[in-house]
C-alpha positions in Angstrom: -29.4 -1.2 14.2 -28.7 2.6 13.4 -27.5 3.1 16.7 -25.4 0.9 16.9 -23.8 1.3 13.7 -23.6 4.9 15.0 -21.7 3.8 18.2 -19.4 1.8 16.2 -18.3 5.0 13.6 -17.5 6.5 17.7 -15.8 3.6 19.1 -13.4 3.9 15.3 -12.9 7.2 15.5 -11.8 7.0 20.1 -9.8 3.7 18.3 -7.5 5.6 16.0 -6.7 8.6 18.5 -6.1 6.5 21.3 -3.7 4.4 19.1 -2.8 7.8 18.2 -2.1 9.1 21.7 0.0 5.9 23.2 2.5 6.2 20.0 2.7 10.1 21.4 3.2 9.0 24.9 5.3 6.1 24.3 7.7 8.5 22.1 7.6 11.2 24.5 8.1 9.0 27.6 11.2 7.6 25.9 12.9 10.8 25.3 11.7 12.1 28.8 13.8 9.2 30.4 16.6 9.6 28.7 16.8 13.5 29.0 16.0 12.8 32.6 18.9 10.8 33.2 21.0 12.9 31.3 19.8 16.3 33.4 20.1 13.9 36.8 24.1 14.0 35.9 24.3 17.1 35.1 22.1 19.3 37.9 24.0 18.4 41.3 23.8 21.4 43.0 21.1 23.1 45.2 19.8 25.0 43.4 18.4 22.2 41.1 15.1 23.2 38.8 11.8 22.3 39.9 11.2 19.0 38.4 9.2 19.2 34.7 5.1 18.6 34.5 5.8 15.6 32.9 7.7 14.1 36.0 5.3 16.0 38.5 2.9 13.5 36.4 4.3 10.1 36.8 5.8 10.5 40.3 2.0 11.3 41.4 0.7 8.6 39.4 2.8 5.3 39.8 0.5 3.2 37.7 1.2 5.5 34.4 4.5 5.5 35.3 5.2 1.9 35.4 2.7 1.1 32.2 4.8 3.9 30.2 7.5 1.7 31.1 6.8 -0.7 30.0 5.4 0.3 26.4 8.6 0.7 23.9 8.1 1.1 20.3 5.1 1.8 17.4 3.0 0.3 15.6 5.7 -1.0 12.8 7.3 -3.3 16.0 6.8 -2.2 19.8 6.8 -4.4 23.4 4.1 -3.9 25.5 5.7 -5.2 28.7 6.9 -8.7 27.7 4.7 -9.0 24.4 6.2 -8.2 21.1 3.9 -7.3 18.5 4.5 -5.9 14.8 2.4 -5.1 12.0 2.6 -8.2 9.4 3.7 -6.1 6.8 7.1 -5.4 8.6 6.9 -9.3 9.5 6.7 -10.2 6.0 8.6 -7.6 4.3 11.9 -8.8 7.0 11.0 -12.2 5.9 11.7 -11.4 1.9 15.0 -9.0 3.0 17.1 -11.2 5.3 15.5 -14.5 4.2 15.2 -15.5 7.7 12.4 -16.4 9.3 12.4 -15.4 12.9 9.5 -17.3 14.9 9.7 -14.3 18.0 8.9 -11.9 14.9 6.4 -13.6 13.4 4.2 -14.4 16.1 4.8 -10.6 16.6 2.5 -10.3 13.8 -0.1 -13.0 14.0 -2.6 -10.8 15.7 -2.7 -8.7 12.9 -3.5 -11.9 10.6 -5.6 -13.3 12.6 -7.5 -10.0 12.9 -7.8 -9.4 9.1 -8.8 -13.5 8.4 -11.8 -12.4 10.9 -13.0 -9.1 9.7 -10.6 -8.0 6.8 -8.8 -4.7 6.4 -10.2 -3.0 9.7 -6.4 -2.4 10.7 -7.4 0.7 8.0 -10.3 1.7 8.9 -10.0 1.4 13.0 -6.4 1.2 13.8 -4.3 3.1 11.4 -3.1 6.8 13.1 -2.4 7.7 9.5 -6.1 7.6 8.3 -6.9 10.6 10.5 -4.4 12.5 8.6 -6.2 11.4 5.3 -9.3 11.7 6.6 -8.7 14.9 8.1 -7.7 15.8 3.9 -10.6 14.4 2.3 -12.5 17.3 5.0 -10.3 20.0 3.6 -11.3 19.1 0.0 -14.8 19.1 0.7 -14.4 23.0 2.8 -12.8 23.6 -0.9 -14.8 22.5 -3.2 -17.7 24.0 -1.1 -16.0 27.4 -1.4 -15.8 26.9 -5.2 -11.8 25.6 -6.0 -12.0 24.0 -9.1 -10.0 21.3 -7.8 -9.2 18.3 -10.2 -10.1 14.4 -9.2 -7.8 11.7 -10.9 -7.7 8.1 -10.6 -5.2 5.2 -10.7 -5.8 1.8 -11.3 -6.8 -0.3 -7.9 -4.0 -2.9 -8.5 -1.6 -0.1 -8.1 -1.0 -0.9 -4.7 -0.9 -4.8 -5.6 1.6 -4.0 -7.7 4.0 -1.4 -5.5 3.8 -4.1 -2.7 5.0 -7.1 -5.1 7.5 -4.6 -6.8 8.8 -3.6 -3.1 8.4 -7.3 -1.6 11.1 -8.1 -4.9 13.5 -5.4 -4.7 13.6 -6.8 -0.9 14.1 -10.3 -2.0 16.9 -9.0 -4.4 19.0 -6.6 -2.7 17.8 -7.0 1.0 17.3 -3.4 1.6 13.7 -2.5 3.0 11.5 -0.6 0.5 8.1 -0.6 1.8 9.0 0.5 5.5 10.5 3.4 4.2 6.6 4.6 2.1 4.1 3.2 5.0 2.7 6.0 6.6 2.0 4.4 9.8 5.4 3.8 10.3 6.8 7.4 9.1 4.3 8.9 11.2 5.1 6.6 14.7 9.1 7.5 13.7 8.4 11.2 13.6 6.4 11.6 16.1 9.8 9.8 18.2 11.8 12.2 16.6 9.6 15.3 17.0 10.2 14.6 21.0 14.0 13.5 21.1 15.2 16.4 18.7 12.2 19.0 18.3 12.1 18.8 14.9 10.9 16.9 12.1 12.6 14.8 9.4 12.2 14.0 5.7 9.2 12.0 6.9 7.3 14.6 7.8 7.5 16.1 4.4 6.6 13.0 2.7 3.4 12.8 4.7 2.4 16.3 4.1 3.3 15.5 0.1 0.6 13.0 0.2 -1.9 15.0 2.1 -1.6 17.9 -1.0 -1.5 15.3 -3.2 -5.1 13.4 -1.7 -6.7 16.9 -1.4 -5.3 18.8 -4.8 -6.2 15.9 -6.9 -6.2 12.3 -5.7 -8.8 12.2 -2.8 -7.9 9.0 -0.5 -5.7 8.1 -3.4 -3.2 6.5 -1.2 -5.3 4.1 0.9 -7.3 3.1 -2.1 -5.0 2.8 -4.9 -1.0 3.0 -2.7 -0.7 1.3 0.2 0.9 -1.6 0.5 0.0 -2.4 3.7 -3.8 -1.8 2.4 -3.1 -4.3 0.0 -1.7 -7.1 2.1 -4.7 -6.9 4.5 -6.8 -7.1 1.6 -5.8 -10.5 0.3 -5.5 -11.5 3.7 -9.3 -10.8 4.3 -9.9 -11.9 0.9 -12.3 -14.7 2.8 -13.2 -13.3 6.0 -15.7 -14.3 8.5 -17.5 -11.6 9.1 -18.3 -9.2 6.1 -20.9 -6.9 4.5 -23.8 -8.2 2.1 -26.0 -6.2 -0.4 -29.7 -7.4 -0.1 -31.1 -6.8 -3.8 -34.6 -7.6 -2.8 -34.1 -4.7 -0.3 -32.2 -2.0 -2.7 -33.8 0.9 -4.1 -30.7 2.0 -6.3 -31.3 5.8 -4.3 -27.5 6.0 -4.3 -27.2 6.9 -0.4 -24.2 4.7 0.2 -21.6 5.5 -2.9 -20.3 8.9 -1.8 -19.9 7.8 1.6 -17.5 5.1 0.8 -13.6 5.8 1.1 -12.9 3.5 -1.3 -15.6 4.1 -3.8 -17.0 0.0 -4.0 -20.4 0.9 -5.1 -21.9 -1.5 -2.4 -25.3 -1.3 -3.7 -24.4 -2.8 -6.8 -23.2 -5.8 -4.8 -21.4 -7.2 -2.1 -18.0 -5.3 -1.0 -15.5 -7.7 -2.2 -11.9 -7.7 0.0 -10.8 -4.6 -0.8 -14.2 -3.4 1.8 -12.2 -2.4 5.6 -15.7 -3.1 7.3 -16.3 0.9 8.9 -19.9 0.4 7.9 -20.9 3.7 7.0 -22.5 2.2 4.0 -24.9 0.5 6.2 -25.5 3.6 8.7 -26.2 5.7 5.2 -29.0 3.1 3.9 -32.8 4.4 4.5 -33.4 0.8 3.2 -31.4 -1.9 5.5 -30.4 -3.0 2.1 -26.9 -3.7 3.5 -26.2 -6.0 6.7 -23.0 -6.8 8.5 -22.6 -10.5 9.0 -20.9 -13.7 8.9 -20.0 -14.9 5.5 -21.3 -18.5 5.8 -24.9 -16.7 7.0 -24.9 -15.1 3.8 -24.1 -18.4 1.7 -27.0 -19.9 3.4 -29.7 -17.2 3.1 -28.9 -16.6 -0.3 -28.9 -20.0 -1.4 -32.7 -20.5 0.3 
């Protein structure tokens, strides 16, 4: 059971930098074609440059080529050949600004809800790019803290995020101007990344994301996937009664405490049952000397606990 809870923390971890690396190559492919054609106007003499790595790459490797393509877009909306598919909070966040409901968009987004109704919020914990960046500040806190910074910890309230995606969902509704889009790091991160490739440079974006990371390892340690993000929040009352979730075994619990600290979002899963807030990454379960904690359907858990 260990080991394969142990292979599953590697298969989250390829998970997120492969997502990671086709937002990279999808950006950089884009701007590579169209500097390409502009540079095939402009070079029509002999003494034309060597052609770029990049192109040395795809002309040797016609499969890439063709599958690069084929892949436009990010994570926030992007075709994969003839597929559309969007993350549900764009879906629904377009449904509340233009008060149109597009049926191409919204099955866009179904695989994402579907997803979430069957294991919860694992879009955080497996698919988000952006919790590498977080995660990579929760290890810079700890390197600090080890070398003695008397860093402060502060809290907000867990329906923050509840609250900042109602508040954004309403200004939408109101004024048809897209709030949340605009704070979802995801998204910021897909569109700089874009940007970083067609102009060399980064945007506003790219400060706003760094902002946070200072802000999660000065004080507020995953404070924006716990307590922010709106996105975090609609996947967490869309999982609110998922199939497949984690259960505390009291019988089995020895209270040692080996599975707080090692939970992002700080559920205290030996006191009970993560409730929908829980994104499934099981590192409770790999932490407990006890098998106190078990990953499994939720009608299984009805039953046994009911016998």
């Amino acid at each position: 059971m260990k080991s394969g809870i142990t292979s599953m923390r590697v298969l989250r971890r390829v998970i997120q930098i492969g997502v990671l690396l086709l937002i990279v190559l999808a950006a950089r492919d884009s701007a590579f074609r169209r500097d390409r054609l502009r540079e095939s106007r402009r070079l029509q003499d002999a003494f034309a440059p060597e052609a770029p790595p990049y192109e040395r790459l795809l002309a040797s490797h016609t499969g890439l080529d063709q599958a690069l393509n084929g892949l436009r877009g990010n994570l926030w909306y992007a075709r994969v050949g003839r597929v559309a598919v969007a993350d549900t909070l764009a879906v629904v966040e377009n449904l509340f600004a233009s008060r149109t409901f597009t049926l191409s968009f919204a099955i866009a987004g179904t695989w994402l809800i579907m997803l979430s109704l069957g294991v919860g919020r694992v879009f955080c914990s497996y698919l988000c790019p952006a919790a590498l960046l977080f995660e990579g500040g929760s290890w810079l806190r700890r390197g600090l803290l080890r070398l003695g910074c008397p860093l402060p910890t502060t809290t907000l309230p867990r329906f923050t995020k509840y609250l900042l995606l109602g508040v954004g969902l309403s200004i939408a509704a109101a004024t048809g101007c897209y709030v949340l889009a605009w704070i979802y790091p995801p998204r910021i991160l897909s569109l700089e990344l874009d940007y970083y490739f067609f102009h060399h440079a980064l945007r506003f974006g790219g400060l706003f994301l760094l902002g946070l990371l200072l802000v999660e390892v000065l004080a507020l340690p995953r404070g924006w996937c716990t307590h922010l993000c709106p996105g975090g929040a609609l996947y967490s009352l869309l999982g609110a009664g998922r199939l497949l979730r984690i259960r505390h075994h009291a019988d089995r619990c020895t209270n040692c405490g080996a599975c707080r600290p090692v939970c992002p979002y700080d559920l205290r899963p030996d006191r009970a049952s993560p409730g929908m807030e829980c994104d499934n990454c099981l590192r409770c379960i790999a932490a407990c000397p006890e098998d106190a904690l078990t990953f499994r359907r939720a009608q299984a858990a009805v039953k046994e606990g009911s016998s």
